[in-house]
N, CA, C and O of each residue as an XYZ file, in Angstrom:
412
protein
N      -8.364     18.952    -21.848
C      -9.197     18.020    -21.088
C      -9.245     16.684    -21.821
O      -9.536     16.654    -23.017
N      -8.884     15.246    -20.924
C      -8.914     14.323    -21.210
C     -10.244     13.779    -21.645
O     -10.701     13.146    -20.693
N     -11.082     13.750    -22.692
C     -12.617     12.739    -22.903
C     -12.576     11.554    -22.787
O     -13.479     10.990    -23.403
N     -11.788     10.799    -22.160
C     -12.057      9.373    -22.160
C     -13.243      8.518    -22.769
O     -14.432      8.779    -22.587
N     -12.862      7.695    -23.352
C     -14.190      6.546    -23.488
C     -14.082      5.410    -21.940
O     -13.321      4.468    -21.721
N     -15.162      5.996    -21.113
C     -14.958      5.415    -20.017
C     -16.473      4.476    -20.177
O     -17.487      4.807    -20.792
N     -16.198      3.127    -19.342
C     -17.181      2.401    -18.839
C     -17.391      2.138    -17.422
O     -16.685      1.773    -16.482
N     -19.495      2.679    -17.727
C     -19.913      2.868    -16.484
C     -21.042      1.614    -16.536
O     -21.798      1.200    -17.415
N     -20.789      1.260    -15.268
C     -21.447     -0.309    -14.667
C     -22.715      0.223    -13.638
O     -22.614      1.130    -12.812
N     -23.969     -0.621    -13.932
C     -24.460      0.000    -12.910
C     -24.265     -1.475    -11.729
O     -24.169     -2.617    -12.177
N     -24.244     -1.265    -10.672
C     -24.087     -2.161     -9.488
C     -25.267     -2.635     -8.905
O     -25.564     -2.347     -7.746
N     -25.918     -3.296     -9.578
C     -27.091     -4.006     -8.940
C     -28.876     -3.045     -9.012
O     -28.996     -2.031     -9.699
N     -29.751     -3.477     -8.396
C     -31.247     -2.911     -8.811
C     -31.584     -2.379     -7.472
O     -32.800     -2.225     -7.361
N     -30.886     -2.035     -6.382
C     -31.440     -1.589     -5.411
C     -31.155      0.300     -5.361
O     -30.358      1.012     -5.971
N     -32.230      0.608     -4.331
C     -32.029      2.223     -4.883
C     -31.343      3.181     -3.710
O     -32.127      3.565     -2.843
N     -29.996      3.593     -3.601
C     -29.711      3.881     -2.834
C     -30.104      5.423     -1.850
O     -30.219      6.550     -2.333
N     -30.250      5.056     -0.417
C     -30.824      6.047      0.432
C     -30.509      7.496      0.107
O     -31.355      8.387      0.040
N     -29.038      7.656     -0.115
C     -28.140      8.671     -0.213
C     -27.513      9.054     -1.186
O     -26.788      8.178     -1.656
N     -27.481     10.302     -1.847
C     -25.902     10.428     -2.513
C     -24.398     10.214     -1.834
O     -23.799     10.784     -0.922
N     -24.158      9.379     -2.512
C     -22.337      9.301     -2.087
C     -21.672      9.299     -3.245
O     -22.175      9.384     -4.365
N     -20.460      9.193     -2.957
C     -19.077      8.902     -3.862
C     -18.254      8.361     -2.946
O     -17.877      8.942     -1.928
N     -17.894      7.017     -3.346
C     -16.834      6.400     -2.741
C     -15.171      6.474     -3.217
O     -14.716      6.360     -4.355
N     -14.604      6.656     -2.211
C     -13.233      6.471     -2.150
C     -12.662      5.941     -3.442
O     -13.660      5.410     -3.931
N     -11.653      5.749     -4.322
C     -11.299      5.297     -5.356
C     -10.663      3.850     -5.159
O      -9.874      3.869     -4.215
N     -10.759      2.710     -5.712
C      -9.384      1.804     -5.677
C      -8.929      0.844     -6.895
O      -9.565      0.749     -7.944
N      -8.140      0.384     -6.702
C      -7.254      0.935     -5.849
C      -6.762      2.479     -5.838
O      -6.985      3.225     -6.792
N      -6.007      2.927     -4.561
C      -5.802      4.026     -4.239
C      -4.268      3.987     -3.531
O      -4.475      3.562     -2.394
N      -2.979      4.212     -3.675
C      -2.652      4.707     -5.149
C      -3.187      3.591     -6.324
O      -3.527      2.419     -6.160
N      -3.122      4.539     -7.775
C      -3.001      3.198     -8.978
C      -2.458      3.591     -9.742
O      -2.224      4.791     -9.600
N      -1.927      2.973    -10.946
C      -1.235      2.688    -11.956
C      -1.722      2.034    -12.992
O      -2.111      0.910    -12.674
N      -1.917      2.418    -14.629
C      -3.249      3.620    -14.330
C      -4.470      3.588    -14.279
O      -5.130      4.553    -14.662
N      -4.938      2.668    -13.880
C      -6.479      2.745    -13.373
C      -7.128      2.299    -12.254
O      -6.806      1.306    -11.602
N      -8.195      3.160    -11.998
C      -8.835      2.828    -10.738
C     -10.389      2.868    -11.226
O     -10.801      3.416    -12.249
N     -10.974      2.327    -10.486
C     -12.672      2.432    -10.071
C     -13.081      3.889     -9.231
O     -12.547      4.360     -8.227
N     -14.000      4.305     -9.875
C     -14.864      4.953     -8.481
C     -16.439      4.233     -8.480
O     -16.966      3.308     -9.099
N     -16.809      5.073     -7.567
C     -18.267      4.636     -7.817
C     -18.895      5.259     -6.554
O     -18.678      5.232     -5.343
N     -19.979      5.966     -7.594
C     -21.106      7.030     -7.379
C     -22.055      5.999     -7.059
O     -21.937      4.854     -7.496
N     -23.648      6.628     -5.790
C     -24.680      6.348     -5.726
C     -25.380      7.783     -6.200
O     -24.845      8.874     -6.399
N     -27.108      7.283     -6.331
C     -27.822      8.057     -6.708
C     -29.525      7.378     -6.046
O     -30.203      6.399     -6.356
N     -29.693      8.513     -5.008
C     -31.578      7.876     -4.381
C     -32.244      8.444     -5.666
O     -33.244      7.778     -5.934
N     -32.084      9.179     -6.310
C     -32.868      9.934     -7.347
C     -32.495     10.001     -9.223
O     -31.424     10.545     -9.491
N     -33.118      9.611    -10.121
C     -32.758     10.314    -11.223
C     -32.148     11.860    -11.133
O     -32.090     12.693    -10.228
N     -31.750     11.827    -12.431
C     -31.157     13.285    -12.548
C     -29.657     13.109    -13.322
O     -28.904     12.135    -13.332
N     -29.539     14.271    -13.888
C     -28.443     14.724    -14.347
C     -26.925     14.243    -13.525
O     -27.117     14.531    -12.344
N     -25.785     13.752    -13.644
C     -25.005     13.468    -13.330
C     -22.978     13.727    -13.909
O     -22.559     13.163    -14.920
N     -22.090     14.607    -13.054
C     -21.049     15.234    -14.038
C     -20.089     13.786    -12.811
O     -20.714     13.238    -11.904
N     -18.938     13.537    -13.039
C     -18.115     13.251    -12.699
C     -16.406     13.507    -13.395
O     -15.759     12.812    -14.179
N     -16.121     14.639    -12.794
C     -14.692     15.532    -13.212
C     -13.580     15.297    -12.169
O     -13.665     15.246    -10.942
N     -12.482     15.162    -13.007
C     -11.089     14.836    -12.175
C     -10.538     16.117    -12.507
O     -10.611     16.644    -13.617
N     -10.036     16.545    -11.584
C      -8.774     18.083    -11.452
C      -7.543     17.783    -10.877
O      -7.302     16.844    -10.118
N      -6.730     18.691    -11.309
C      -5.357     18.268    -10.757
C      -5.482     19.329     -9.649
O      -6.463     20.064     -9.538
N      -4.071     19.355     -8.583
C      -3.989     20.106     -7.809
C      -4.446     21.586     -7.923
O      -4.833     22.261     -6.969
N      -4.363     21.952     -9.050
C      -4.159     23.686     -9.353
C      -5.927     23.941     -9.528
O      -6.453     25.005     -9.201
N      -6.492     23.083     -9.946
C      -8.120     23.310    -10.177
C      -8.065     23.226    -11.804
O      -8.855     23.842    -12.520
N      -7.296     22.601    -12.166
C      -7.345     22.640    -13.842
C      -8.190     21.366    -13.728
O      -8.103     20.689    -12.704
N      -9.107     20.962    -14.858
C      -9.865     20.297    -15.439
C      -9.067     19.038    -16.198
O      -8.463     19.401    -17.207
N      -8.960     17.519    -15.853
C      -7.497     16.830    -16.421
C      -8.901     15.801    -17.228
O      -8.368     15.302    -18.219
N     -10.077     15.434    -17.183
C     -10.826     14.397    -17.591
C     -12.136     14.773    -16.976
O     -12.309     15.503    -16.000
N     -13.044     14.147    -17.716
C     -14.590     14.457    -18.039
C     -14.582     12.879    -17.970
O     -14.254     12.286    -18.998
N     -14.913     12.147    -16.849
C     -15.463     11.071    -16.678
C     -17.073     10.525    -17.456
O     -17.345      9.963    -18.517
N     -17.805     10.987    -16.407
C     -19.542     11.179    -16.378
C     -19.902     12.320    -17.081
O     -19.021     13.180    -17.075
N     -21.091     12.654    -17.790
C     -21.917     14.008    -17.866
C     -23.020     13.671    -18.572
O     -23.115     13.677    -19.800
N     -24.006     13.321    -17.641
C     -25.196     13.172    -18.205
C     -26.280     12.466    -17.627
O     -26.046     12.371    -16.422
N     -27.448     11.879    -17.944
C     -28.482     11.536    -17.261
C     -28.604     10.607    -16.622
O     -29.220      9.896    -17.415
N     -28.435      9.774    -15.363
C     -28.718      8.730    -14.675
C     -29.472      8.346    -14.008
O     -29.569      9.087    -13.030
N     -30.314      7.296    -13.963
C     -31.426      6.372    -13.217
C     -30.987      6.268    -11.778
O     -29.854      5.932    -11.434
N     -31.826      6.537    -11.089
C     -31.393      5.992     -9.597
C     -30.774      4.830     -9.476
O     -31.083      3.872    -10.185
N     -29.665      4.766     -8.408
C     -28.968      3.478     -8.840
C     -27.198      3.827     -7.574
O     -26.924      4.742     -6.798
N     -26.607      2.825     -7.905
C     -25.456      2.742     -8.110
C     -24.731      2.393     -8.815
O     -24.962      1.406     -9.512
N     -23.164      3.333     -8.914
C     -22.430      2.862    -10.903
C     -21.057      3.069    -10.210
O     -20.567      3.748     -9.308
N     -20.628      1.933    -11.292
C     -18.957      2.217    -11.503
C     -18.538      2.672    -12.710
O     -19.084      2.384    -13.775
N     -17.239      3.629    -12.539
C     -16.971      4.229    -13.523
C     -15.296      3.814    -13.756
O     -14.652      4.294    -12.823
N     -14.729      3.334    -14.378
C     -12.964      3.019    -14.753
C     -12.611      3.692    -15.053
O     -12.810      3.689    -16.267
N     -12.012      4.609    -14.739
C     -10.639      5.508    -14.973
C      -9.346      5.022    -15.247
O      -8.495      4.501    -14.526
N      -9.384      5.322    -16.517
C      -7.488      5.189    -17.201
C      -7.064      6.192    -17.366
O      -7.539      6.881    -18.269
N      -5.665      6.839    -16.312
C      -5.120      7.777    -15.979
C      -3.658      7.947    -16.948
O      -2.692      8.661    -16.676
N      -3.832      7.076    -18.117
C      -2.194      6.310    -18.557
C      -1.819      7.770    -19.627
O      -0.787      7.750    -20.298
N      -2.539      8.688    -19.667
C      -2.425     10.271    -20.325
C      -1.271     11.251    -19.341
O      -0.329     11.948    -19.719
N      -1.808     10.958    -17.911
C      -1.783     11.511    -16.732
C      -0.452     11.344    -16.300
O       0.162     10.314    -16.577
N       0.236     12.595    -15.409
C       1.232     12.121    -14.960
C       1.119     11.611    -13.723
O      -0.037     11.216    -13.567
N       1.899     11.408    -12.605
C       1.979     10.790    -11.326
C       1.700     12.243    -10.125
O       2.350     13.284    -10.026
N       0.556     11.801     -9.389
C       0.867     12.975     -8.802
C      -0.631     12.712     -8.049
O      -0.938     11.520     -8.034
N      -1.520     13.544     -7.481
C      -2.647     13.642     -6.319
C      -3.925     14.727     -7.293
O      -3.911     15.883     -7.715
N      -4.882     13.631     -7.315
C      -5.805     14.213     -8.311
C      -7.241     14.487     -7.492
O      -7.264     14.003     -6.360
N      -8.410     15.185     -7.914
C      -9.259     15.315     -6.880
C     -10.340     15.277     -7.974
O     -10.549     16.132     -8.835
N     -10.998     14.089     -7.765
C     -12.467     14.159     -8.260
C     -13.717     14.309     -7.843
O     -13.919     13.890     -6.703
N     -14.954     14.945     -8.610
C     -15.526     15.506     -8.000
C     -17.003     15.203     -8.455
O     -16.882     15.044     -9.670
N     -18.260     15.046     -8.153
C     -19.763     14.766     -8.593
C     -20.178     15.475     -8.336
O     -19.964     16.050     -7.270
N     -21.049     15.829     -9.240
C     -22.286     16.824     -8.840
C     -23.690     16.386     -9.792
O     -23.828     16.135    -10.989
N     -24.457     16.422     -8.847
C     -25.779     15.655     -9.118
C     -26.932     16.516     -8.485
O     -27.041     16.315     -7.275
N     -27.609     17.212     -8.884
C     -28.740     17.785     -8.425
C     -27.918     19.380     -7.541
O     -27.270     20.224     -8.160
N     -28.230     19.422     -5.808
C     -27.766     19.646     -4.818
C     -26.592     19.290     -4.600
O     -25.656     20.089     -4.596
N     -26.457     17.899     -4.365
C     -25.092     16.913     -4.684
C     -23.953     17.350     -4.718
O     -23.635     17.404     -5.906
N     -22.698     17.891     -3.739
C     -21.292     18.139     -4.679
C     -20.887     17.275     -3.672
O     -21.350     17.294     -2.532
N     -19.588     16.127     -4.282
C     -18.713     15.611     -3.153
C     -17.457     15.467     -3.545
O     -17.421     15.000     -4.684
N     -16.316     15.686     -3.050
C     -14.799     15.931     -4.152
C     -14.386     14.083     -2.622
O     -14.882     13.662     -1.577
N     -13.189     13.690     -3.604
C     -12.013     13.273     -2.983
C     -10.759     13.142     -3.526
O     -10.721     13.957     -4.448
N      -9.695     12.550     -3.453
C      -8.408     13.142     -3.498
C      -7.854     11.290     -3.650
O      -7.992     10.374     -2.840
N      -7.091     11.303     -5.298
C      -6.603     10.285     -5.422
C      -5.230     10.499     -5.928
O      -4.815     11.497     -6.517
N      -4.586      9.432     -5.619
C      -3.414      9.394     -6.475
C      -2.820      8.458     -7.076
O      -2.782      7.313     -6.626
N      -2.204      8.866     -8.319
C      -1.241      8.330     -9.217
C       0.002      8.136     -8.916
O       0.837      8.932     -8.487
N       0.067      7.232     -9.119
C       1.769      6.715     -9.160
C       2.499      6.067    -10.425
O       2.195      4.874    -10.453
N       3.314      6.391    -11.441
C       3.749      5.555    -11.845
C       5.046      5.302    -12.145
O       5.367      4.218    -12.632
């Protein structure tokens, strides 16, 4: 498993309605992309990338966050080229999507 030293941004002071996870972009990238998680609530927060097979490739997020919205940078430059699926879980919370690498 990749540990990255990743940087997470929070996006402004407003508190969002919903949990989401947005789409990655760019989408494909080479090697890095953005995601970015909301949160209506404090709480605990994981953000994990898997490869196709369900193997574990990077440990983005894991740990406590303020209500909010955040960006997180992903450098994939470990990684080979191929369709990756990341995933949040926050409370209740699970939401996966499906990115890919190209290089």
């Amino acid at each position: 498993t990749i540990s990255n030293q990743v940087s997470v941004t929070s996006n402004g002071t407003g508190i969002p309605e919903k949990y989401s996870l947005s789409q990655n972009f760019p989408n494909p990238f080479n090697p890095a992309t953005r995601l970015t998680f909301a949160l209506p609530e404090n709480g605990n927060v994981e953000l994990k990338v898997y490869d196709l097979s369900g193997k574990e490739v990077a440990v983005l997020v894991n740990g406590m966050f303020s209500a909010g919205s955040y960006s997180v940078n992903f450098d994939a430059g470990k990684l080979s080229s191929g369709v990756y699926v990341y995933v949040i879980r926050s409370g209740n919370f699970t939401e996966s999507k499906r990115m890919t690498l190209l290089k």
